[in-house]
PDB file of N, H, CA, C and O in Angstrom:
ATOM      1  N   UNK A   1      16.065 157.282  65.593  1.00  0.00           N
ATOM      2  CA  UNK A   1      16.307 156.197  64.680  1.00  0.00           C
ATOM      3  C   UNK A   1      15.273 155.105  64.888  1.00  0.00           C
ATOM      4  O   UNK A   1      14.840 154.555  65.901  1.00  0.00           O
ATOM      5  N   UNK A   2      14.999 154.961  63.474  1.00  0.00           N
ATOM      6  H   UNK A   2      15.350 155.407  62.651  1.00  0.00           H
ATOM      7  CA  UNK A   2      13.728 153.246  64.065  1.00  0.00           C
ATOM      8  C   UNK A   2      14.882 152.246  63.941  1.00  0.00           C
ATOM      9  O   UNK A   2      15.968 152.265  63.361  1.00  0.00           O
ATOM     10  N   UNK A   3      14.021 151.087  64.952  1.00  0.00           N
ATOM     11  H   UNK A   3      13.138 151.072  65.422  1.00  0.00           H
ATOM     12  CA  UNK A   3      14.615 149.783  64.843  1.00  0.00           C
ATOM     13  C   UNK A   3      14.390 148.751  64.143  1.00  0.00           C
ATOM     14  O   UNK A   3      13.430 148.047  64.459  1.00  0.00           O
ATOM     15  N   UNK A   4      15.070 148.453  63.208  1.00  0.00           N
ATOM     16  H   UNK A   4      15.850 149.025  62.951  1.00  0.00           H
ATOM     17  CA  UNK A   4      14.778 147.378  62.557  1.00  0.00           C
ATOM     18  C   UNK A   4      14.413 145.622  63.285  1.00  0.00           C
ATOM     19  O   UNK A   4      14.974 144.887  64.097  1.00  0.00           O
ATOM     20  N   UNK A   5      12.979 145.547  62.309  1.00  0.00           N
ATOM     21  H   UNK A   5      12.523 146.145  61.649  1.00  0.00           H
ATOM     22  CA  UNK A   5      12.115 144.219  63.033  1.00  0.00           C
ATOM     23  C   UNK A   5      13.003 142.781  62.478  1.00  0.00           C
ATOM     24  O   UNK A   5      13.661 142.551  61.463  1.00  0.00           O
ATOM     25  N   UNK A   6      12.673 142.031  63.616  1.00  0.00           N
ATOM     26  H   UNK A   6      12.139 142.219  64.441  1.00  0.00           H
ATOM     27  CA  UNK A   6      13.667 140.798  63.047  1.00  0.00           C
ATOM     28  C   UNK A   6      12.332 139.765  62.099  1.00  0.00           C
ATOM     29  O   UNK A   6      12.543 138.575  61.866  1.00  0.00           O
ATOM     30  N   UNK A   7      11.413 140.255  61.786  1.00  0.00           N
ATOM     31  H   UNK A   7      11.241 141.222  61.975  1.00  0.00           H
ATOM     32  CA  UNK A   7      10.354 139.418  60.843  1.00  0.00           C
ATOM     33  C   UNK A   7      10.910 139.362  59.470  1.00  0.00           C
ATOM     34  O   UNK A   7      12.057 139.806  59.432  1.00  0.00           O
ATOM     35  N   UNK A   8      10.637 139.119  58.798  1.00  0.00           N
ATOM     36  H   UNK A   8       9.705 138.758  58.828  1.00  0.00           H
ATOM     37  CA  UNK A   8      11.064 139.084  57.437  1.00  0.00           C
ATOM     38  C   UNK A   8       9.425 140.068  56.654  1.00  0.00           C
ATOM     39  O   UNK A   8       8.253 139.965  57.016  1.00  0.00           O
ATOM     40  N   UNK A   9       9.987 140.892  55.594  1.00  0.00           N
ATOM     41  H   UNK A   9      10.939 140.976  55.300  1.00  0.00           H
ATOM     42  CA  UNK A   9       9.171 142.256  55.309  1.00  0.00           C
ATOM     43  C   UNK A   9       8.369 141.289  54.304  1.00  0.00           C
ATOM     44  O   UNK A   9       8.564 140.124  53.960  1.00  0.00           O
ATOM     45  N   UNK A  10       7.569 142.067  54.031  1.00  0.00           N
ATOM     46  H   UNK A  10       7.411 143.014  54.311  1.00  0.00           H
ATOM     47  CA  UNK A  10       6.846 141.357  52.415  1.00  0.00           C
ATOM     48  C   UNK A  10       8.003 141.451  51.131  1.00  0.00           C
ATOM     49  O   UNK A  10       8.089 140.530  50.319  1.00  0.00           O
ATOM     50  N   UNK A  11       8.559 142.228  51.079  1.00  0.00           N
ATOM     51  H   UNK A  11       8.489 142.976  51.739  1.00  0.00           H
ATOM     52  CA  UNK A  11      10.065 142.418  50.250  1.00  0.00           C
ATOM     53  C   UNK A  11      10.675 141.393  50.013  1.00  0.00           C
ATOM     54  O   UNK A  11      10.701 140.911  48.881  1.00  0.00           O
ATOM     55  N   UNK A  12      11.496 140.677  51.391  1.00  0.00           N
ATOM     56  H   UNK A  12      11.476 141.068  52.311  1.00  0.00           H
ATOM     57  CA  UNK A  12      11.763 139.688  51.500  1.00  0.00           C
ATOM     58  C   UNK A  12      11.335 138.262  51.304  1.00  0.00           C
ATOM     59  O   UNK A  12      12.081 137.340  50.975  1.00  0.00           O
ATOM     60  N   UNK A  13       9.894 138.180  51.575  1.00  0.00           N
ATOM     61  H   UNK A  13       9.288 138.929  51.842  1.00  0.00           H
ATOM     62  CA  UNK A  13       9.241 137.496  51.098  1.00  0.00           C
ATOM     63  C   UNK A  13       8.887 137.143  49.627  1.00  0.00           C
ATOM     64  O   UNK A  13       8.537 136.015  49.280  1.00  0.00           O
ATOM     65  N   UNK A  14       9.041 138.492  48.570  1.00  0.00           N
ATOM     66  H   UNK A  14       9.325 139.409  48.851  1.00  0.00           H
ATOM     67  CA  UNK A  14       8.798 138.176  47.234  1.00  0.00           C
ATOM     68  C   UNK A  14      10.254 137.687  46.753  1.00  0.00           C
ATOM     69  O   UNK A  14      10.355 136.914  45.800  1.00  0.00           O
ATOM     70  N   UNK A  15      11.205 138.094  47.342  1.00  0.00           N
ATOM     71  H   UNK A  15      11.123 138.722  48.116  1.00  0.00           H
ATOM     72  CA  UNK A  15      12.354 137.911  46.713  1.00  0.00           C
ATOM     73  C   UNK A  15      12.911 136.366  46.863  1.00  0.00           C
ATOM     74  O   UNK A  15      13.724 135.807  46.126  1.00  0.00           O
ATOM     75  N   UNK A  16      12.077 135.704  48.317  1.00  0.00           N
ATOM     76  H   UNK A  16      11.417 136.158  48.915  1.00  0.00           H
ATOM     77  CA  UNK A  16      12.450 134.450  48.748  1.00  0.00           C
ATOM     78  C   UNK A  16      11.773 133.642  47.574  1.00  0.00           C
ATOM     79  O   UNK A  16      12.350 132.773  46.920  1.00  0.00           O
ATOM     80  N   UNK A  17      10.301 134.104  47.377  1.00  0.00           N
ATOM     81  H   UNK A  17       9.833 134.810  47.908  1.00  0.00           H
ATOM     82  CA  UNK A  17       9.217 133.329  46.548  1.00  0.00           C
ATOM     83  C   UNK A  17      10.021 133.168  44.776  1.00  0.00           C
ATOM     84  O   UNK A  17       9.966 132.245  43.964  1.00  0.00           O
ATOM     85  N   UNK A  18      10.674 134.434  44.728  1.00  0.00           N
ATOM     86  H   UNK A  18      10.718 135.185  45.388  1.00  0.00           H
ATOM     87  CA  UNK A  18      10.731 134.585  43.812  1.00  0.00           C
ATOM     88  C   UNK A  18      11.803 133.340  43.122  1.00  0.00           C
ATOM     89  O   UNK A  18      11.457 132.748  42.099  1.00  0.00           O
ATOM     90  N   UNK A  19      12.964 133.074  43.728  1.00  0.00           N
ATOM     91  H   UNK A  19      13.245 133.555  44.559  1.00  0.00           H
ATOM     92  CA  UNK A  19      13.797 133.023  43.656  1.00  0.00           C
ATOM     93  C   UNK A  19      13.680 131.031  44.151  1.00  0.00           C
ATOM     94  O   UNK A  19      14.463 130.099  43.965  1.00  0.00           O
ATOM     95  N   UNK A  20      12.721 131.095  44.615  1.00  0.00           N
ATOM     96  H   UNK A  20      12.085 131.853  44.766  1.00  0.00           H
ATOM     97  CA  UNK A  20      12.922 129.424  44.974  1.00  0.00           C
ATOM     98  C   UNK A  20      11.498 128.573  43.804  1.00  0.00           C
ATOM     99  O   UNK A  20      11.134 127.397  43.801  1.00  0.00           O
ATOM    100  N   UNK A  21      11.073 129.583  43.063  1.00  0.00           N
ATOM    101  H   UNK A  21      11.369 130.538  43.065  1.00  0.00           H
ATOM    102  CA  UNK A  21      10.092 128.473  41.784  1.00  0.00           C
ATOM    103  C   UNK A  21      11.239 128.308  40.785  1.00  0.00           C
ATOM    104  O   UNK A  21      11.135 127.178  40.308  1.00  0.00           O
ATOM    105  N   UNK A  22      12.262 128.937  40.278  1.00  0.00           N
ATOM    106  H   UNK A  22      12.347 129.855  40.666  1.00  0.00           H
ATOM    107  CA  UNK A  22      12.973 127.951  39.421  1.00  0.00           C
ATOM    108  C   UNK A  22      13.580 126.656  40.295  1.00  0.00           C
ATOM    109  O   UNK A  22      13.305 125.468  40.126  1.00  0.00           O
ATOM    110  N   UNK A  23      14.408 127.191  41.192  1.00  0.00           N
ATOM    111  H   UNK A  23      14.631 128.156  41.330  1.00  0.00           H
ATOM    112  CA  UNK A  23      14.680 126.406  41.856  1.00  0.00           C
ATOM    113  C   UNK A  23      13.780 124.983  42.060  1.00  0.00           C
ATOM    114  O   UNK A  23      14.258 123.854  41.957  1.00  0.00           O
ATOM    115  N   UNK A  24      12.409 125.288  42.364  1.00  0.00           N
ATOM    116  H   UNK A  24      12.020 126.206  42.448  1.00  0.00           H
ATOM    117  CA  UNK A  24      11.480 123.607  42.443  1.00  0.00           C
ATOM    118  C   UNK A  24      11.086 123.281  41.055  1.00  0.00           C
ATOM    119  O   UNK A  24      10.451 122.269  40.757  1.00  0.00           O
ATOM    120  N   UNK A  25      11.503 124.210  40.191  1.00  0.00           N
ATOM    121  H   UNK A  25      12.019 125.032  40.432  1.00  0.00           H
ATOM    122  CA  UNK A  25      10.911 123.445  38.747  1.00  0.00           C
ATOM    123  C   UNK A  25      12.496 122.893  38.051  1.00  0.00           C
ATOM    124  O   UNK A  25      12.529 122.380  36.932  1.00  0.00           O
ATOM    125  N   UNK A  26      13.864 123.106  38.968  1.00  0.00           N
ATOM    126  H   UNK A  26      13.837 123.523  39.877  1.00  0.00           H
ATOM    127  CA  UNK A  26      14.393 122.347  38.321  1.00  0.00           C
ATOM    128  C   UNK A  26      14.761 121.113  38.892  1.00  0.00           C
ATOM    129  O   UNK A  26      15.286 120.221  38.225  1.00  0.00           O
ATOM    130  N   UNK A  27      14.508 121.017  40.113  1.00  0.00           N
ATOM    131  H   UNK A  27      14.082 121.742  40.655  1.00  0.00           H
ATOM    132  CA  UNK A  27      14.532 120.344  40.850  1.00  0.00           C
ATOM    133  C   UNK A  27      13.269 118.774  40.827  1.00  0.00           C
ATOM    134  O   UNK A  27      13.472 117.629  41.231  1.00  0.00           O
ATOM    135  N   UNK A  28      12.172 119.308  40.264  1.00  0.00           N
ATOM    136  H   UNK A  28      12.006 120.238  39.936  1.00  0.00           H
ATOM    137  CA  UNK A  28      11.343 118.406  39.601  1.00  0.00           C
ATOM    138  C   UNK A  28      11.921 117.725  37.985  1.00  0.00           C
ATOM    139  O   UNK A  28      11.761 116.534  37.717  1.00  0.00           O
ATOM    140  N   UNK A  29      12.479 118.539  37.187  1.00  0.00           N
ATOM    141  H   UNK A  29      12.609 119.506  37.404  1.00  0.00           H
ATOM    142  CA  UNK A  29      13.186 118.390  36.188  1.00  0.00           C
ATOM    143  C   UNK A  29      14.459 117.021  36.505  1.00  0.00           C
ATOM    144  O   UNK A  29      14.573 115.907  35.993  1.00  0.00           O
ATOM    145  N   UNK A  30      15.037 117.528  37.263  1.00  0.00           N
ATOM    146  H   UNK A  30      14.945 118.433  37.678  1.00  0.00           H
ATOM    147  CA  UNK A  30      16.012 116.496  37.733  1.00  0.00           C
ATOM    148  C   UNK A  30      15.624 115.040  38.662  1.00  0.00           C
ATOM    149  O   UNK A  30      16.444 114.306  39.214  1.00  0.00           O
ATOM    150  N   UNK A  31      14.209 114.893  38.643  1.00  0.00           N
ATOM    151  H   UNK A  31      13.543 115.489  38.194  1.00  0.00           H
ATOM    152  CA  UNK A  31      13.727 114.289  40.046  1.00  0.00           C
ATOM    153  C   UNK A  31      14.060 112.973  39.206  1.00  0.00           C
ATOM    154  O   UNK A  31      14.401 112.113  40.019  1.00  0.00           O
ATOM    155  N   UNK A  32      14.097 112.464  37.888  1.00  0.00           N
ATOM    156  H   UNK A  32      13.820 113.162  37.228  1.00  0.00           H
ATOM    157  CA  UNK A  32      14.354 110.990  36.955  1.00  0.00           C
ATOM    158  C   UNK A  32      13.228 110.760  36.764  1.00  0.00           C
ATOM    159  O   UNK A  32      13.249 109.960  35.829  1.00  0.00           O
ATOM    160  N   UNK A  33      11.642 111.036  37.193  1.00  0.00           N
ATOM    161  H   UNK A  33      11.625 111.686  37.953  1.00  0.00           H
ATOM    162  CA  UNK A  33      10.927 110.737  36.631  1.00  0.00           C
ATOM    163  C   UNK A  33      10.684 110.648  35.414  1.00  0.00           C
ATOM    164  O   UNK A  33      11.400 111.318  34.670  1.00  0.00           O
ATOM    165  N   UNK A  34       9.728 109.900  34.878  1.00  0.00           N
ATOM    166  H   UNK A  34       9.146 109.356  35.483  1.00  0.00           H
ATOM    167  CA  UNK A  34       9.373 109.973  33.291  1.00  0.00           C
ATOM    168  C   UNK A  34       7.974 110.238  33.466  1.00  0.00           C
ATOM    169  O   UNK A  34       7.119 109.537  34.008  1.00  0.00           O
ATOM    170  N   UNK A  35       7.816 112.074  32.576  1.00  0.00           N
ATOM    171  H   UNK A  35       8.510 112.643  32.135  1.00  0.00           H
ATOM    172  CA  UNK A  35       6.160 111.519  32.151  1.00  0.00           C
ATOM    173  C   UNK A  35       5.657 111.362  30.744  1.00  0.00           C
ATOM    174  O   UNK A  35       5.905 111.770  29.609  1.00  0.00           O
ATOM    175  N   UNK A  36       5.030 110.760  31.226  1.00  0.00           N
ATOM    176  H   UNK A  36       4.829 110.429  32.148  1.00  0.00           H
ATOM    177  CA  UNK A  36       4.118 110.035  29.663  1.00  0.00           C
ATOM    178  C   UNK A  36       2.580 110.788  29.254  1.00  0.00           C
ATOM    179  O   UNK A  36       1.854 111.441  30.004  1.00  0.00           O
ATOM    180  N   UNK A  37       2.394 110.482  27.938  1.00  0.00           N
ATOM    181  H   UNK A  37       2.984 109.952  27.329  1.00  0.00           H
ATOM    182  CA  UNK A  37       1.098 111.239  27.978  1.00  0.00           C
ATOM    183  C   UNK A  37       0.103 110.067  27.938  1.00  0.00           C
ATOM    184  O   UNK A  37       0.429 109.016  27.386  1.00  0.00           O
ATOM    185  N   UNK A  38      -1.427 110.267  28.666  1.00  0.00           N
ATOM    186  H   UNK A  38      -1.691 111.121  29.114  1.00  0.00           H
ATOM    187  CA  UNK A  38      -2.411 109.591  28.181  1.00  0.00           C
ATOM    188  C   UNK A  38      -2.738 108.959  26.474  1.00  0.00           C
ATOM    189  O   UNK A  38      -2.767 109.506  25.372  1.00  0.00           O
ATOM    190  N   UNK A  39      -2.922 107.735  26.890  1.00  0.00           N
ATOM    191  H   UNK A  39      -2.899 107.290  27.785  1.00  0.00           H
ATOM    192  CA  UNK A  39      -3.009 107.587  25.284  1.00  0.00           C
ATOM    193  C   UNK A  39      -4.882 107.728  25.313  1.00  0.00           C
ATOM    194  O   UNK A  39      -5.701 107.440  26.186  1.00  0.00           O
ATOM    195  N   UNK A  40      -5.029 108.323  23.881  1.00  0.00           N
ATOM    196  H   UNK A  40      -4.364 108.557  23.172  1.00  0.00           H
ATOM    197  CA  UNK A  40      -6.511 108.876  23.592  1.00  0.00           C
ATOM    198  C   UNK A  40      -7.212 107.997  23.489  1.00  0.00           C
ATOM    199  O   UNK A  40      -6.727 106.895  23.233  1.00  0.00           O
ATOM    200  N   UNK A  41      -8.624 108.153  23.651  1.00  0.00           N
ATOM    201  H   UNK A  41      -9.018 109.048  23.860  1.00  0.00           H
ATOM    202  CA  UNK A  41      -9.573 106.920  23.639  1.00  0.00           C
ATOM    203  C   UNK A  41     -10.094 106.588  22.548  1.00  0.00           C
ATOM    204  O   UNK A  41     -10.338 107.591  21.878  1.00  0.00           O
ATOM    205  N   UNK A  42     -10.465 105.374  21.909  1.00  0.00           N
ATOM    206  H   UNK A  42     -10.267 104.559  22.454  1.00  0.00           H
ATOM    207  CA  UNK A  42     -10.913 104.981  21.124  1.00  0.00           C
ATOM    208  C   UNK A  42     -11.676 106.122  20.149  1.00  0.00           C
ATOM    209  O   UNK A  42     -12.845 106.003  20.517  1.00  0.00           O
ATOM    210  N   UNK A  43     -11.661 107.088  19.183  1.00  0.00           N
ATOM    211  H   UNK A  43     -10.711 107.185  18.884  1.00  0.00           H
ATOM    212  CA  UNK A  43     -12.637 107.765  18.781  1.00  0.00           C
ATOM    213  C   UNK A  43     -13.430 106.920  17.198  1.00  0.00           C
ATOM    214  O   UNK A  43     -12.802 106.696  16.163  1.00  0.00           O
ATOM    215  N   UNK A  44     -14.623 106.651  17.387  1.00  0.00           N
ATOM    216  H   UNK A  44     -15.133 106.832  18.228  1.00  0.00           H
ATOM    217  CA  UNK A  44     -14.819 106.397  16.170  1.00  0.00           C
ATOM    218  C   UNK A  44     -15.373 107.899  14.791  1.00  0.00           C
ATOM    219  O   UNK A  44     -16.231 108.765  14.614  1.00  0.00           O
ATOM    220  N   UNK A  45     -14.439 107.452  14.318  1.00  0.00           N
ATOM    221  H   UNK A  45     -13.742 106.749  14.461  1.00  0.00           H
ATOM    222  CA  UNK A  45     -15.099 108.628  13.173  1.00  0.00           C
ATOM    223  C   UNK A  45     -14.538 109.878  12.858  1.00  0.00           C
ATOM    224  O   UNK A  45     -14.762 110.779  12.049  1.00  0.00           O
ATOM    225  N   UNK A  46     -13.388 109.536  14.152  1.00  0.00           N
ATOM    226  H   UNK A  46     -13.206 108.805  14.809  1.00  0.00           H
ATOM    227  CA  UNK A  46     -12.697 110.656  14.657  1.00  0.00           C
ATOM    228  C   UNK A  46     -13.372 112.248  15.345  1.00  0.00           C
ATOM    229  O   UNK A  46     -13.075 113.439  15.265  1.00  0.00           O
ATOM    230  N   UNK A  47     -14.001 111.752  15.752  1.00  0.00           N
ATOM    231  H   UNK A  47     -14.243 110.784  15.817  1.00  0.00           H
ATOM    232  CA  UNK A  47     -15.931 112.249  16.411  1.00  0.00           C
ATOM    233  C   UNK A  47     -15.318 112.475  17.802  1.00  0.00           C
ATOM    234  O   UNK A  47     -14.337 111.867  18.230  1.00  0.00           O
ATOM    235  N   UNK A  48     -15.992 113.396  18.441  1.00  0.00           N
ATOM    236  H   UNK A  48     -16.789 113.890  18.093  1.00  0.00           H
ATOM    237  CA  UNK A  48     -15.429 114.110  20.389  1.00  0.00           C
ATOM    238  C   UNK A  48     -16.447 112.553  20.934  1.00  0.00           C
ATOM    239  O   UNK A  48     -17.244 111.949  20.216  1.00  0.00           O
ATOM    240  N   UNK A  49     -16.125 112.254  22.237  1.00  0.00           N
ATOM    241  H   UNK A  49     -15.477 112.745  22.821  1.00  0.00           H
ATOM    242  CA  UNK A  49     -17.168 111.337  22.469  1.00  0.00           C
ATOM    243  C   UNK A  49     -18.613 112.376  23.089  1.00  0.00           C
ATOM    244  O   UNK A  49     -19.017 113.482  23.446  1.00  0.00           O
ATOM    245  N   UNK A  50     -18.799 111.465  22.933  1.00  0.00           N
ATOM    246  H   UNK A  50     -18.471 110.566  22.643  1.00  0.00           H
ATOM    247  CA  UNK A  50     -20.641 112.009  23.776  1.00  0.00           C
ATOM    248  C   UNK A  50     -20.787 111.893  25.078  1.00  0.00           C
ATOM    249  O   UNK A  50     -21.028 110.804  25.598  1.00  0.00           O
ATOM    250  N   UNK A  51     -20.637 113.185  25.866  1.00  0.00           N
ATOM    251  H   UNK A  51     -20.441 114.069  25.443  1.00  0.00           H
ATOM    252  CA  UNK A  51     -20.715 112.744  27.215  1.00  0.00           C
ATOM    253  C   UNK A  51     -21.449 113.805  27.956  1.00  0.00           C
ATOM    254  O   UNK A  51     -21.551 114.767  27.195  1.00  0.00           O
ATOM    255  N   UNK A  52     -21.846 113.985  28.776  1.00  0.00           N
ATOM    256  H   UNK A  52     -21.764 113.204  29.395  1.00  0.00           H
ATOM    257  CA  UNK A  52     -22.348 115.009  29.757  1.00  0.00           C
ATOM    258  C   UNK A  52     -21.137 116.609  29.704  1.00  0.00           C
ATOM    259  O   UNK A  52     -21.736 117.682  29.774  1.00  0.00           O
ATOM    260  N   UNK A  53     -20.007 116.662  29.622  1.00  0.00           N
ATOM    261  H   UNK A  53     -19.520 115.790  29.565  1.00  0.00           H
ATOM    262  CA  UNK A  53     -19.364 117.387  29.827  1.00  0.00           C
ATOM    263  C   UNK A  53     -19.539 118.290  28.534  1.00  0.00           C
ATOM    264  O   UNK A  53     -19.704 119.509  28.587  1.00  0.00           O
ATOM    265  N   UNK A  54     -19.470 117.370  27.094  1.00  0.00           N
ATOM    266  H   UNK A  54     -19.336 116.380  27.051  1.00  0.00           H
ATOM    267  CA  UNK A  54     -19.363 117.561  25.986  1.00  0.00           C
ATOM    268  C   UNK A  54     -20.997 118.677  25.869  1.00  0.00           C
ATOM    269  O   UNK A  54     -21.131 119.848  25.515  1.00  0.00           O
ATOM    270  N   UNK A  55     -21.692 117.962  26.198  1.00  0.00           N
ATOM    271  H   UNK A  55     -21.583 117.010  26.485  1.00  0.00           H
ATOM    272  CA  UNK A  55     -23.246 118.717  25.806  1.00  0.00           C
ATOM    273  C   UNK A  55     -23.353 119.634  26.497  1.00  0.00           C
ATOM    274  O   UNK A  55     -23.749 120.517  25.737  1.00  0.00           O
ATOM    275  N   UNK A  56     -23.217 120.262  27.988  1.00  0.00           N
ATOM    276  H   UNK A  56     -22.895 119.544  28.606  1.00  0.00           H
ATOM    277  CA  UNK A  56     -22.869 120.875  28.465  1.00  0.00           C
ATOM    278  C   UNK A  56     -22.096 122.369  27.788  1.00  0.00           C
ATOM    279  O   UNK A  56     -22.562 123.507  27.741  1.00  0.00           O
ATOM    280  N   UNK A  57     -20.702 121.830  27.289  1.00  0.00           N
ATOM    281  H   UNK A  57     -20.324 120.905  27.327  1.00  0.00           H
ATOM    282  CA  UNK A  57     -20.350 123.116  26.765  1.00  0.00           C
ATOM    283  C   UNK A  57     -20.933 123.508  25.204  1.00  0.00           C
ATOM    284  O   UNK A  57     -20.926 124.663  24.778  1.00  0.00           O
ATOM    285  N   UNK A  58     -21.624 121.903  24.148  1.00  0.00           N
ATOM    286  H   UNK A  58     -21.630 120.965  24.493  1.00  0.00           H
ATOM    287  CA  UNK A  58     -21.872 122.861  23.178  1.00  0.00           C
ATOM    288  C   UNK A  58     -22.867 123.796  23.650  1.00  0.00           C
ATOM    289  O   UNK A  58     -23.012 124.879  23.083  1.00  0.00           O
ATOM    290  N   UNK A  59     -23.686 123.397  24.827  1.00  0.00           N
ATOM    291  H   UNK A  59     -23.568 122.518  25.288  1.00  0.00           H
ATOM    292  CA  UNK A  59     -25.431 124.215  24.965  1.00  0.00           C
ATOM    293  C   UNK A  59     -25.001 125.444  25.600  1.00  0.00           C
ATOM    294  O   UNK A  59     -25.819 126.352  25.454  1.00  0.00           O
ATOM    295  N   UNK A  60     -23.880 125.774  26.315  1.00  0.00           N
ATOM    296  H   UNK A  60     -23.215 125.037  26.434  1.00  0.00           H
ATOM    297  CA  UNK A  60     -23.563 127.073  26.686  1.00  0.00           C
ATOM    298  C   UNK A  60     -22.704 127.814  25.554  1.00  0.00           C
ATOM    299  O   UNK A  60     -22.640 129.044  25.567  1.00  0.00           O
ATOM    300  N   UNK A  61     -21.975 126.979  24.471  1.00  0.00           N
ATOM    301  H   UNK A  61     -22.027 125.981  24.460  1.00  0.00           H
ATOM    302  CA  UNK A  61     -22.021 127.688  23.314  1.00  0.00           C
ATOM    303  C   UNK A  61     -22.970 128.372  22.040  1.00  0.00           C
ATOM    304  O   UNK A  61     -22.565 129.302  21.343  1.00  0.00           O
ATOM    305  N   UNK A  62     -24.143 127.798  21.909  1.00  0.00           N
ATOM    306  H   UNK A  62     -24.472 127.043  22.475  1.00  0.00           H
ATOM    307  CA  UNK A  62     -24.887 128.249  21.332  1.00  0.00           C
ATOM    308  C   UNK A  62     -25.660 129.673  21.969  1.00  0.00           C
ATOM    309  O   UNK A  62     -26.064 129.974  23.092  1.00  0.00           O
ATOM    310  N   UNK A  63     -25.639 130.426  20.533  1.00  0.00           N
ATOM    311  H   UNK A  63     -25.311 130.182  19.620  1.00  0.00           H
ATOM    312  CA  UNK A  63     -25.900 131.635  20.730  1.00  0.00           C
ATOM    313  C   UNK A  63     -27.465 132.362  20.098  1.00  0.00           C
ATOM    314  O   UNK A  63     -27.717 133.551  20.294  1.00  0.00           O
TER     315      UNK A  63
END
């Protein structure tokens, strides 16, 4: 007969993991916080702004 190890298996481990993310997402749910969203920045023209990030992805979009 083998002996069973007192570690906890990887088994156990998915079932622990598994089983404690609702648990912290309702638990954040219940925490009373309030979130809010960023309010957007000024756009004129209703135009993306111009920034380093922006040029960046159109120039790796062009094909």
């Amino acid at each position: 007969m083998s002996e069973k190890k007192d570690t906890a298996s990887r088994r156990d481990f998915l079932k622990l993991a598994g089983a404690s993310a609702p648990a912290a997402v309702a638990a954040a749910a219940l925490a009373g916080t309030k979130a809010e969203a960023a309010s957007p920045a000024d756009l004129a023209d209703g135009k993306m702004q111009d920034t380093a990030h922006t040029r960046a992805y159109f120039d790796s979009a062009r094909f």
